[in-house]
Backbone as JSON Lines, residues from 0, in Angstrom:
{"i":0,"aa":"X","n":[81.88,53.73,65.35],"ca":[82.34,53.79,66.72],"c":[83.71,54.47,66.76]}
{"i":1,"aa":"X","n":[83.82,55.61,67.87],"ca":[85.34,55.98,67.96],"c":[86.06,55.28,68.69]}
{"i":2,"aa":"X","n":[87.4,55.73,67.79],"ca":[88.52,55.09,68.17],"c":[89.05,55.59,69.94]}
{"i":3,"aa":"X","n":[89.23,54.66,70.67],"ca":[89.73,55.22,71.98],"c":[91.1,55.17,72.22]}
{"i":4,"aa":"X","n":[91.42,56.2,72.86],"ca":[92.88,55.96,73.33],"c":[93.52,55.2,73.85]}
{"i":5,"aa":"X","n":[95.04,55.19,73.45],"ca":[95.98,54.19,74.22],"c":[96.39,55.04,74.72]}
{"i":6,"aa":"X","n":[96.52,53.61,76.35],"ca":[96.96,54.05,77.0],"c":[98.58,53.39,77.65]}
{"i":7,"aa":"X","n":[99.33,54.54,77.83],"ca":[101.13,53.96,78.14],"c":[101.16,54.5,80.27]}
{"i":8,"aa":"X","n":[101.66,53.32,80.45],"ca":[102.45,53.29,81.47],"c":[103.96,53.97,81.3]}
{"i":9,"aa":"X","n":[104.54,55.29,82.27],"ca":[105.68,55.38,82.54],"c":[105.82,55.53,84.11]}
{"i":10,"aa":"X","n":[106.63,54.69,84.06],"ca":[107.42,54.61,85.28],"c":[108.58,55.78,85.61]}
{"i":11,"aa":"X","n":[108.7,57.23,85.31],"ca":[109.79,58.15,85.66],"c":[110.61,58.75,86.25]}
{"i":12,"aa":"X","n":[111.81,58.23,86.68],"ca":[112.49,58.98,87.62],"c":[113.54,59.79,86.96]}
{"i":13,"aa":"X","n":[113.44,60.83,87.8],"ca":[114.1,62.28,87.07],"c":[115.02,62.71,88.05]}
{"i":14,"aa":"X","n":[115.79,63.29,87.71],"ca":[117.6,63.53,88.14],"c":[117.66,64.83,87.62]}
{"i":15,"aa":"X","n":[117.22,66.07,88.1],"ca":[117.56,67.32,87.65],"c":[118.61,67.93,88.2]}
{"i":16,"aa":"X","n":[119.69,67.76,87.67],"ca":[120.97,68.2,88.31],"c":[120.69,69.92,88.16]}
{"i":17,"aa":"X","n":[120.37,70.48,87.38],"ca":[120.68,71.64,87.05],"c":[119.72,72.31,88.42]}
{"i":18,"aa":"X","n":[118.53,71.61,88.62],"ca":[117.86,72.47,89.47],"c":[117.39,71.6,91.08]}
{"i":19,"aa":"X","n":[118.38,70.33,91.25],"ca":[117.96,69.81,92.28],"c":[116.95,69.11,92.47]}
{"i":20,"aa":"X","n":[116.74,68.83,91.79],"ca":[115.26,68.15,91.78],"c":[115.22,66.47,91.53]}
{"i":21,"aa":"X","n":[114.66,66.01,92.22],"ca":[115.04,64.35,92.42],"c":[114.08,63.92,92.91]}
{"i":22,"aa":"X","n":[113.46,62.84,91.72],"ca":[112.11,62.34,92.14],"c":[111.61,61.17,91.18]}
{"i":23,"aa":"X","n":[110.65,60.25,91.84],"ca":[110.1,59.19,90.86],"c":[108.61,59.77,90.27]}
{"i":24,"aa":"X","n":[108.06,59.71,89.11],"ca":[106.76,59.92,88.9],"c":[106.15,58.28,88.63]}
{"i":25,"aa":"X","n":[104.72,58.17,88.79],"ca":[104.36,56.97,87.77],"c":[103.15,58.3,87.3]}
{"i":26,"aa":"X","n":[103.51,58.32,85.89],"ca":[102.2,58.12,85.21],"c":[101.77,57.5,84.14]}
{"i":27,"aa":"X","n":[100.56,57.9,83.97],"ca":[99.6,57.32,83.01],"c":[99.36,58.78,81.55]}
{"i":28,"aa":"X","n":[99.82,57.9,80.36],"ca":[99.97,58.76,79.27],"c":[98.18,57.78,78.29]}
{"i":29,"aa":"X","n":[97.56,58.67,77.74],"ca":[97.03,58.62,77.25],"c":[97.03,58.77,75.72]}
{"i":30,"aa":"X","n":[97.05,57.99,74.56],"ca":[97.56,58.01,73.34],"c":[96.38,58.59,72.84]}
{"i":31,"aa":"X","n":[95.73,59.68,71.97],"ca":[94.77,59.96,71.5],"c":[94.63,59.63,70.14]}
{"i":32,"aa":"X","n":[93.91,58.57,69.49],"ca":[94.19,58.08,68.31],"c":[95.22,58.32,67.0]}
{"i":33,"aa":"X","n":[95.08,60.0,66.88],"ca":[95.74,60.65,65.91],"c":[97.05,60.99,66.3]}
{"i":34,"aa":"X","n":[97.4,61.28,67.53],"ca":[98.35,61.27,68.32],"c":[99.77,60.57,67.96]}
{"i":35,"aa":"X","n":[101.43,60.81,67.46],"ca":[101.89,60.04,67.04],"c":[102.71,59.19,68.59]}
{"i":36,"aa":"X","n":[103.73,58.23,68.28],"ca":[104.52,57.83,69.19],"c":[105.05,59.19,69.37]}
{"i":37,"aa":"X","n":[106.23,59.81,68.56],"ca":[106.82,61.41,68.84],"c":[106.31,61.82,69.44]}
{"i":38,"aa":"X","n":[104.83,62.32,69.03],"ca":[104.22,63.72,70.27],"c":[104.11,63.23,71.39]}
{"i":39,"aa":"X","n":[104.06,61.58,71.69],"ca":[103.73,61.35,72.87],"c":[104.88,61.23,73.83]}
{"i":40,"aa":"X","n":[106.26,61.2,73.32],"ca":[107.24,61.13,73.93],"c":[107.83,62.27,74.02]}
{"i":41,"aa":"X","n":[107.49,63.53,73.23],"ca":[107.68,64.5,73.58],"c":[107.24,65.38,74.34]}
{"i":42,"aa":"X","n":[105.57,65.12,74.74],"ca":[104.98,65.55,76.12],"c":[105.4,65.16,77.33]}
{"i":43,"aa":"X","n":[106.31,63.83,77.66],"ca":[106.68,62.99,77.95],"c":[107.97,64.05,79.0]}
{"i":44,"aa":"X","n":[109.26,64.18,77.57],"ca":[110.39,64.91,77.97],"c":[109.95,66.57,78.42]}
{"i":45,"aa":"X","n":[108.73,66.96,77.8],"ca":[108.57,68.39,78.39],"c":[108.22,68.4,79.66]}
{"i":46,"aa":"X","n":[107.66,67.26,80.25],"ca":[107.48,67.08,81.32],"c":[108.59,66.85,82.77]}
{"i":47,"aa":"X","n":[109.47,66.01,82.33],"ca":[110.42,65.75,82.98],"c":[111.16,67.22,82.48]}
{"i":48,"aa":"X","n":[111.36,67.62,81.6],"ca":[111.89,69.28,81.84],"c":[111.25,70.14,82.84]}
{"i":49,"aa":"X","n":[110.31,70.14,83.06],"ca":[109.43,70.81,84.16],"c":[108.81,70.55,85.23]}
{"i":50,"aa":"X","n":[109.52,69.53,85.65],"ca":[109.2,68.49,87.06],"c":[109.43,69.44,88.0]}
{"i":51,"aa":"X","n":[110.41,69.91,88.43],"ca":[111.36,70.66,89.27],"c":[110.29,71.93,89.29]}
{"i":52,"aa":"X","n":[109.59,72.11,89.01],"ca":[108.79,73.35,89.72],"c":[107.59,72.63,90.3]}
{"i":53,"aa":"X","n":[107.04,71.64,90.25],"ca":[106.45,71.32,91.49],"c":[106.9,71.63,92.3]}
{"i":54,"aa":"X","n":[108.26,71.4,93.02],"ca":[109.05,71.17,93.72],"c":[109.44,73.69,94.43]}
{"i":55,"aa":"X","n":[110.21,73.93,93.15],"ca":[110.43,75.16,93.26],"c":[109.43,76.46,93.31]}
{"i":56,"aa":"X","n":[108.32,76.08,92.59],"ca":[107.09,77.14,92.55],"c":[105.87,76.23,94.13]}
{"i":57,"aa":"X","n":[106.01,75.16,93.77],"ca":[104.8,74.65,94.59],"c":[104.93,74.09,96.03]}
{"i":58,"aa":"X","n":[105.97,73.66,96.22],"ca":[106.85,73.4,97.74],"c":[106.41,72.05,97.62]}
{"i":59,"aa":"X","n":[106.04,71.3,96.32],"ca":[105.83,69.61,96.41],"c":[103.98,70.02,96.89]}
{"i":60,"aa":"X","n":[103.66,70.86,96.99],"ca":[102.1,70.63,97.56],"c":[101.28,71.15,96.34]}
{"i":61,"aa":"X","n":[101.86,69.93,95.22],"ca":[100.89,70.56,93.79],"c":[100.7,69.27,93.24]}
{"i":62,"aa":"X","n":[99.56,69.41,91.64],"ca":[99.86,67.89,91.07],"c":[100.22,68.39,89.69]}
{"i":63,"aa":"X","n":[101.11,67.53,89.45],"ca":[101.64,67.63,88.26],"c":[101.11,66.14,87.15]}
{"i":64,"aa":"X","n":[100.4,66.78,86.25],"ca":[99.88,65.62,85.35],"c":[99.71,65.99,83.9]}
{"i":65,"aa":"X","n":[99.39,65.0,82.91],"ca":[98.9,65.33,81.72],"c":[97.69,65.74,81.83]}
{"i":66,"aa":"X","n":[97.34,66.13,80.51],"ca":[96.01,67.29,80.65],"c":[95.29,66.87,79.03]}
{"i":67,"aa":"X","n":[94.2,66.62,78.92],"ca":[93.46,65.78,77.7],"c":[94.08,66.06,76.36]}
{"i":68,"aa":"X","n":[94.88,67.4,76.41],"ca":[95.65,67.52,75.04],"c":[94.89,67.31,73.7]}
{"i":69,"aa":"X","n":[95.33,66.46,72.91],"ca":[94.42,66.75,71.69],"c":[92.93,66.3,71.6]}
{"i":70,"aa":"X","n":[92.82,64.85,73.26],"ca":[91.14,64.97,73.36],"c":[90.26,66.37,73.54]}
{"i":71,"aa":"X","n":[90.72,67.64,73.84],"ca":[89.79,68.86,74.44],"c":[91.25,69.65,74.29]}
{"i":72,"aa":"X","n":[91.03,70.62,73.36],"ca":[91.82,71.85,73.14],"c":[91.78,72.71,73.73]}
{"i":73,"aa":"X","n":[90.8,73.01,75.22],"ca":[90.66,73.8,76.12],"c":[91.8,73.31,77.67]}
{"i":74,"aa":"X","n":[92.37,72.01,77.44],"ca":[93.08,71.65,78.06],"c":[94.44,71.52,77.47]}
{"i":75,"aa":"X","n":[95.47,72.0,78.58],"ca":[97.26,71.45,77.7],"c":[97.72,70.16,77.52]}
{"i":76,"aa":"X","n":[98.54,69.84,76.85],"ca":[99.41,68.91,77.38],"c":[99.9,67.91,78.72]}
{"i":77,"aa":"X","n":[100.18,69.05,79.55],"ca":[100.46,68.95,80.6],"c":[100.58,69.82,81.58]}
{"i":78,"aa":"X","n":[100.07,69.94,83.03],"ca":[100.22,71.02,83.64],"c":[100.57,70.82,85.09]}
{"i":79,"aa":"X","n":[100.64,72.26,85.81],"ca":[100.71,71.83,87.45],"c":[99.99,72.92,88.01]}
{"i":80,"aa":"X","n":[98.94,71.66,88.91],"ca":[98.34,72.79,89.47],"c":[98.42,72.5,90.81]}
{"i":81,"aa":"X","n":[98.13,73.54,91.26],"ca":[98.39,73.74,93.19],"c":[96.92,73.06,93.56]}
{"i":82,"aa":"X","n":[96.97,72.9,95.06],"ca":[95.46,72.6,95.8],"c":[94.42,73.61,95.97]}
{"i":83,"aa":"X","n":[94.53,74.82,95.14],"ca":[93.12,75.69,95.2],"c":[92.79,75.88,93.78]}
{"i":84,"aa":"X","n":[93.65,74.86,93.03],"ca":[93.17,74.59,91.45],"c":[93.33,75.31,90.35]}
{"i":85,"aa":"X","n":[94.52,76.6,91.04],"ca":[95.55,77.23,90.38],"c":[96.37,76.82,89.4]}
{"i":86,"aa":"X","n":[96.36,76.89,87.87],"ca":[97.22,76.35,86.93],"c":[98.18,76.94,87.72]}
{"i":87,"aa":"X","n":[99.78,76.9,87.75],"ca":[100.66,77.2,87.56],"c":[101.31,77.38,86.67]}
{"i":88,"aa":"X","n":[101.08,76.34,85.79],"ca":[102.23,75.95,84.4],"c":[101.33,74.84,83.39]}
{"i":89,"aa":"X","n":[101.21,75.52,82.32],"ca":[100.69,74.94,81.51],"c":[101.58,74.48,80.22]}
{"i":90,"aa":"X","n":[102.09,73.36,79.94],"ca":[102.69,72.8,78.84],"c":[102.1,72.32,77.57]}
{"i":91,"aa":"X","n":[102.19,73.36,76.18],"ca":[101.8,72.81,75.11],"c":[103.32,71.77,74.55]}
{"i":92,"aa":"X","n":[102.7,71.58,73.44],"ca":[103.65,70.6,72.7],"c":[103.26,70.87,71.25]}
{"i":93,"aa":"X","n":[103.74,70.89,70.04],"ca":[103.42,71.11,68.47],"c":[103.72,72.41,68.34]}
{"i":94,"aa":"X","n":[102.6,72.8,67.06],"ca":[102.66,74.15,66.99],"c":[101.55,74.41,66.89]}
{"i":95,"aa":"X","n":[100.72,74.59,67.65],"ca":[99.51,75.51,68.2],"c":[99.43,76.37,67.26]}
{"i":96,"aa":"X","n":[98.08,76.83,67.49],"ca":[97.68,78.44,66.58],"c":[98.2,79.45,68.01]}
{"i":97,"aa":"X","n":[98.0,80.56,67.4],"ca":[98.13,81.7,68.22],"c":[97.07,81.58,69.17]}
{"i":98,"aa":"X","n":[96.05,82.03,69.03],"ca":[94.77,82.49,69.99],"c":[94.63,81.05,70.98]}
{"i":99,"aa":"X","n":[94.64,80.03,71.25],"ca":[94.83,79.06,71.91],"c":[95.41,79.49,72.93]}
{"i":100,"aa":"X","n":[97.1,79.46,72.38],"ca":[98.32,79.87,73.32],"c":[98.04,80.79,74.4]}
{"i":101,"aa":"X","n":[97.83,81.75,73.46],"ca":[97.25,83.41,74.2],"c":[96.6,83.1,75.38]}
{"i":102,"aa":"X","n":[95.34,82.17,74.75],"ca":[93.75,82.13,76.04],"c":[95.25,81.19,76.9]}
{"i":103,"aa":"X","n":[96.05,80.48,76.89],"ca":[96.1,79.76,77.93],"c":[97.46,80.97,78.83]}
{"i":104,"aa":"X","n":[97.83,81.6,78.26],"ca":[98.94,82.74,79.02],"c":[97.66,83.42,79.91]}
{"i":105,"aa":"X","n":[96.73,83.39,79.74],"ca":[95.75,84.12,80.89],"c":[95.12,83.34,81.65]}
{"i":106,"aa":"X","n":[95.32,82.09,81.43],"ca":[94.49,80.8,82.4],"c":[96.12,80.4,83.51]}
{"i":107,"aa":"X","n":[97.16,80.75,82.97],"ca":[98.05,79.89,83.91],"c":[99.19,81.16,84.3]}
{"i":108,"aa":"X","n":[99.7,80.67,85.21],"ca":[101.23,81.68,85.26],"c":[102.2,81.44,84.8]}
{"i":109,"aa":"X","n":[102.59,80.45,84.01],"ca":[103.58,80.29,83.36],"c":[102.82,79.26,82.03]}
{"i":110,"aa":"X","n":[103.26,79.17,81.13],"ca":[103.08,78.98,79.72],"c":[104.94,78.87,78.78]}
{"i":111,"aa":"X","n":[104.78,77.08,79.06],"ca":[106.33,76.25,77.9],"c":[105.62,75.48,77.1]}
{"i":112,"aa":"X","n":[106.21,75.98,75.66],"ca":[105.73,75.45,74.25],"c":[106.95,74.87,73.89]}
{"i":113,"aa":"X","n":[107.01,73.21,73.56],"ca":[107.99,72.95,72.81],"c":[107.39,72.44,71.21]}
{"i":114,"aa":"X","n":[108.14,72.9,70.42],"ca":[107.59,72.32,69.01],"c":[108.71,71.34,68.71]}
{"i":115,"aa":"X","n":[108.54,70.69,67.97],"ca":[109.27,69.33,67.41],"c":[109.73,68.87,66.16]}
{"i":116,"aa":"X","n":[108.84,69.2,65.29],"ca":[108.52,68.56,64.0],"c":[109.8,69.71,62.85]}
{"i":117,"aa":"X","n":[110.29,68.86,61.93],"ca":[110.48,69.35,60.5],"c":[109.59,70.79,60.3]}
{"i":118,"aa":"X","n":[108.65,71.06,60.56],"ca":[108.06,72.33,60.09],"c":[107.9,73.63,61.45]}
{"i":119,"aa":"X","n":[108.76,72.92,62.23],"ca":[108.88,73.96,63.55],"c":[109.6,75.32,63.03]}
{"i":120,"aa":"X","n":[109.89,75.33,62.18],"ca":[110.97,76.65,61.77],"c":[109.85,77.72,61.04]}
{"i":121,"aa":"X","n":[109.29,76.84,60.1],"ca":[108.53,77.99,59.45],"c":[107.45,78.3,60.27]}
{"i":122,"aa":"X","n":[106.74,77.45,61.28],"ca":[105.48,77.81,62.13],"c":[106.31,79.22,63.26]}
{"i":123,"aa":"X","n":[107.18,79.16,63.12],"ca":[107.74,79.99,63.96],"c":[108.0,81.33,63.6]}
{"i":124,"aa":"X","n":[108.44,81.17,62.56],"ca":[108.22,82.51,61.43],"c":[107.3,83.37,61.66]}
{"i":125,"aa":"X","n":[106.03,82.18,61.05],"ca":[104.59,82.87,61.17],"c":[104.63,83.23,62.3]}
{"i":126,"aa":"X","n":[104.62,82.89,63.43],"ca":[104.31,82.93,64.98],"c":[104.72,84.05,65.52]}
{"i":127,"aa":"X","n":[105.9,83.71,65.63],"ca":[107.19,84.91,66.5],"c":[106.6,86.26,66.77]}
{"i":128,"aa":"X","n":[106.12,87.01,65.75],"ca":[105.5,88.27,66.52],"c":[104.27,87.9,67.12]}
{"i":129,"aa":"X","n":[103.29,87.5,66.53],"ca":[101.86,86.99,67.65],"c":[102.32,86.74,68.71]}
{"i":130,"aa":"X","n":[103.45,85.96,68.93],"ca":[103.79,85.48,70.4],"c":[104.77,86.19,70.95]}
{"i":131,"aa":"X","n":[104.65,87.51,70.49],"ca":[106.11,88.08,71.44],"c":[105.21,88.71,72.52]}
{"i":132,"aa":"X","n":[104.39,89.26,72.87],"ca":[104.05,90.09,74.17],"c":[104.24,89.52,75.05]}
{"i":133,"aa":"X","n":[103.07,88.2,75.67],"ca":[102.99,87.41,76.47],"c":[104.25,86.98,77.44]}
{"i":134,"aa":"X","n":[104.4,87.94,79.0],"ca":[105.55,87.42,79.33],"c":[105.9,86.7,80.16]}
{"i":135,"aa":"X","n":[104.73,85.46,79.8],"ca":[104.75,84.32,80.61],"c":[104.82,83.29,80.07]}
{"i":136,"aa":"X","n":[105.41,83.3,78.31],"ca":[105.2,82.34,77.56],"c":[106.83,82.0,76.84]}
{"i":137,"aa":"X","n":[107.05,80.8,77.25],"ca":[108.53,80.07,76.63],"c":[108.11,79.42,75.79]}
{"i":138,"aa":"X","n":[109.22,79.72,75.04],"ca":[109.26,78.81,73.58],"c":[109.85,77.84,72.98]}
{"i":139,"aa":"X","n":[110.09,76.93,73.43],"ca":[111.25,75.87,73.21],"c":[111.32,74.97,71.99]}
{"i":140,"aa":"X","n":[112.32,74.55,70.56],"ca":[112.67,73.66,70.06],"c":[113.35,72.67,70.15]}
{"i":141,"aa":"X","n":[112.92,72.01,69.81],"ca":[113.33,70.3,70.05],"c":[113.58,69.62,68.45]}
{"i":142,"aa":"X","n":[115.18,69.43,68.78],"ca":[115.57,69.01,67.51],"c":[114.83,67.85,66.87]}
{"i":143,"aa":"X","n":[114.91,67.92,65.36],"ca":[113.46,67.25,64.95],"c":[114.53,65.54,65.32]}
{"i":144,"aa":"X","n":[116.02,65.24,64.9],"ca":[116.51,64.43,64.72],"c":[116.16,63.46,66.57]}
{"i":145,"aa":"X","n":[116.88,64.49,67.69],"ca":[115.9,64.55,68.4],"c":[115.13,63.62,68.99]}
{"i":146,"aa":"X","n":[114.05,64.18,68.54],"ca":[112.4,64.2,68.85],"c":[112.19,62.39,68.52]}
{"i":147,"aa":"X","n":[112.77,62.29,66.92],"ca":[112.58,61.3,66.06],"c":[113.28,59.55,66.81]}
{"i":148,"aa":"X","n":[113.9,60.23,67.53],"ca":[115.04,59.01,68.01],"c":[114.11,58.65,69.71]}
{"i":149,"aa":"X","n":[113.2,59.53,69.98],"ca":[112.81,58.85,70.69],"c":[111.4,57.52,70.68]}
{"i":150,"aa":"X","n":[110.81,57.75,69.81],"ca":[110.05,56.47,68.81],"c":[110.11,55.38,69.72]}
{"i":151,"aa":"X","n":[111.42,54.65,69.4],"ca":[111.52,53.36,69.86],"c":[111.35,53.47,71.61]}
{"i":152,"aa":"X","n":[111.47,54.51,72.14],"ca":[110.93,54.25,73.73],"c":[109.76,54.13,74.04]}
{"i":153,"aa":"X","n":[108.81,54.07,73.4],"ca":[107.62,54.57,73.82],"c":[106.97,53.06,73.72]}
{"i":154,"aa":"X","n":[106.81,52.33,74.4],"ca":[106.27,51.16,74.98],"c":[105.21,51.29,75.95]}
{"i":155,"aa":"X","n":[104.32,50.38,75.79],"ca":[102.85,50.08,76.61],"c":[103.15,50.66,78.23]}
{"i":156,"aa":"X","n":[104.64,49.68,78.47],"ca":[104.99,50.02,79.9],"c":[106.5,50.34,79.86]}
{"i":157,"aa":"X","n":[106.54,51.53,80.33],"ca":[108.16,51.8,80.22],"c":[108.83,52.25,81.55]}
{"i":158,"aa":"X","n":[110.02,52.01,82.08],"ca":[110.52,51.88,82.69],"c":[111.65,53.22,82.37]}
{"i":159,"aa":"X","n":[111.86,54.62,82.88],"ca":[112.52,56.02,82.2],"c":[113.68,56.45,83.25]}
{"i":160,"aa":"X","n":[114.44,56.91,82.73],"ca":[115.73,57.73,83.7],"c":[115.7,58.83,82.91]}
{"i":161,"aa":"X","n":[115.42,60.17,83.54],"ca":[115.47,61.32,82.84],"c":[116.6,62.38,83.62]}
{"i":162,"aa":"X","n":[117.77,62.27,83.02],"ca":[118.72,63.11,83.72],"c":[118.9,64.22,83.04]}
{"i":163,"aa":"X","n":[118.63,65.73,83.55],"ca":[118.9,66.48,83.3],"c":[120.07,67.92,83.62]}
{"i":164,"aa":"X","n":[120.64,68.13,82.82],"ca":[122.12,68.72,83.42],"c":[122.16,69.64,82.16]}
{"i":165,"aa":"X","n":[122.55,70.92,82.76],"ca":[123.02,72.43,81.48],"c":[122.12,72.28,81.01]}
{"i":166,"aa":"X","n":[120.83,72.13,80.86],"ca":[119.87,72.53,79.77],"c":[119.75,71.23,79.22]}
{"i":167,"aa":"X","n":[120.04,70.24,79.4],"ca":[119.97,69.15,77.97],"c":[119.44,67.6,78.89]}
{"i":168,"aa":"X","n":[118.74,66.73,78.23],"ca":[118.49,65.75,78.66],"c":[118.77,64.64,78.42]}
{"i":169,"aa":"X","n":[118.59,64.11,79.19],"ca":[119.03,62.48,78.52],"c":[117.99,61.54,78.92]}
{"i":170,"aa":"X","n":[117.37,61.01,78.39],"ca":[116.24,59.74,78.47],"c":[116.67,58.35,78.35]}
{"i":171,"aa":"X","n":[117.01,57.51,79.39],"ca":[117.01,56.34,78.71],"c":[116.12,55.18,79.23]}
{"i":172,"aa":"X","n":[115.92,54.43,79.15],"ca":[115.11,52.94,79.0],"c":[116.29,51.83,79.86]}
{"i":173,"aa":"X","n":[117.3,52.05,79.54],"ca":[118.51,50.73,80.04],"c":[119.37,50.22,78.78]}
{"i":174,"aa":"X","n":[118.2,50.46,77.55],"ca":[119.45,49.96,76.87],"c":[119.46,50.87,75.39]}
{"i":175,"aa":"X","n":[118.81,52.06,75.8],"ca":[118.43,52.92,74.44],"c":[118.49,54.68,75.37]}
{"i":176,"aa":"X","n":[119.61,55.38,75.52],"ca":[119.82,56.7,75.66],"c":[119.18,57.63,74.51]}
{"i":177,"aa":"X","n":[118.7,58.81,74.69],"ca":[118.15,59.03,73.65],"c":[118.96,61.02,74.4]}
{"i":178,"aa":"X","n":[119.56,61.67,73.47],"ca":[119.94,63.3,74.37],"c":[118.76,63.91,73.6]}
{"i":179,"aa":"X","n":[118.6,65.51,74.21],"ca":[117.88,66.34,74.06],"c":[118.06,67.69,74.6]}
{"i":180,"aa":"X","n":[118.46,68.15,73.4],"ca":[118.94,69.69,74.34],"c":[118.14,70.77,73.33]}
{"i":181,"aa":"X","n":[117.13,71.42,73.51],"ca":[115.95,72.13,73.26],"c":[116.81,73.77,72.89]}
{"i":182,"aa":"X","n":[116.13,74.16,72.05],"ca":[116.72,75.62,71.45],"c":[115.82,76.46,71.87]}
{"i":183,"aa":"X","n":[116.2,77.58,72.64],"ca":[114.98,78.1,73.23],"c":[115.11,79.53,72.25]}
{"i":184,"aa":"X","n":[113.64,79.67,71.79],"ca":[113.33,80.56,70.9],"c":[112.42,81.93,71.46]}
{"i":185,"aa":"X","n":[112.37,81.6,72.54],"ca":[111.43,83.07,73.4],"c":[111.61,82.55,74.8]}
């Protein structure tokens, strides 16, 4: 019998100073067995990085949600789509293969990759030219130290303040701040 996903409650309200953007989310995160706490808190912060275009690309008349991620590789991370079912913005997370990425720079209008892990440097190596054409595709790192410190937030039901200001974030819970300021590599 397969293993089914966990599933996390966040409660998110986001404070985007840099781009105005001010808003509560609730969602529902889906743990996919293999899935670690990290990746899940890092789909998490890519998200609250990219709240603010609901808002700036979509005029608030879009939905912004997770997307089956490692259940169905034909789906992202996370995305936003408008009411005629228009990706807008499709959010990976890891380090993807190339041809994935690619198919999804032609499914959406915008395409943000953040990678995370200890081995984000050399996947990038490899990468960097495959992924230079595409000019709808961002590339973002996320310090692994980071990434790693957010672990302990990731609870069944969590309760989030995501303030964002100059590029960098801050996540906290109430009694655990966690910063994040992403190296953008394309």
């Amino acid at each position: 019998m397969a293993i089914k996903s966990t599933i996390f409650k966040a409660s998110l309200q986001i404070a985007d100073i840099d781009h105005a953007y001010y808003a509560d989310h609730a969602l529902t995160l889906a743990r996919h067995p293999s899935e670690t706490d990290e990746r899940m808190m890092v789909r998490l912060c890519a998200l609250a990085f990219q709240a603010y275009k609901l808002q700036s690309v979509c005029n608030g008349d879009a939905t912004l949600a997770f997307g089956a991620g490692l259940s169905d590789p034909n789906e992202p991370d996370a995305w936003l789509r408008d009411f005629t079912g228009q990706t807008r913005l499709w959010i990976e997370v890891g380090q993807p293969e190339d041809k994935p990425l690619l198919k999804a720079c032609g499914k959406a209008d915008e395409v943000v990759l953040y990678c995370f892990n200890h081995a984000a440097e050399v996947w990038w190596r490899t990468m960097e030219n495959k992924l230079s054409r595409p000019k709808n595709l961002s590339v973002f790192r996320v310090p692994t130290l980071a990434s790693q410190a957010l672990i302990p937030l990731a609870q069944r039901s969590m309760q989030l303040q995501a303030t964002i200001q100059e590029g960098a974030l801050m996540l906290s819970d109430g009694s655990t701040t966690v910063d994040i300021e992403p190296i953008r590599w394309k």
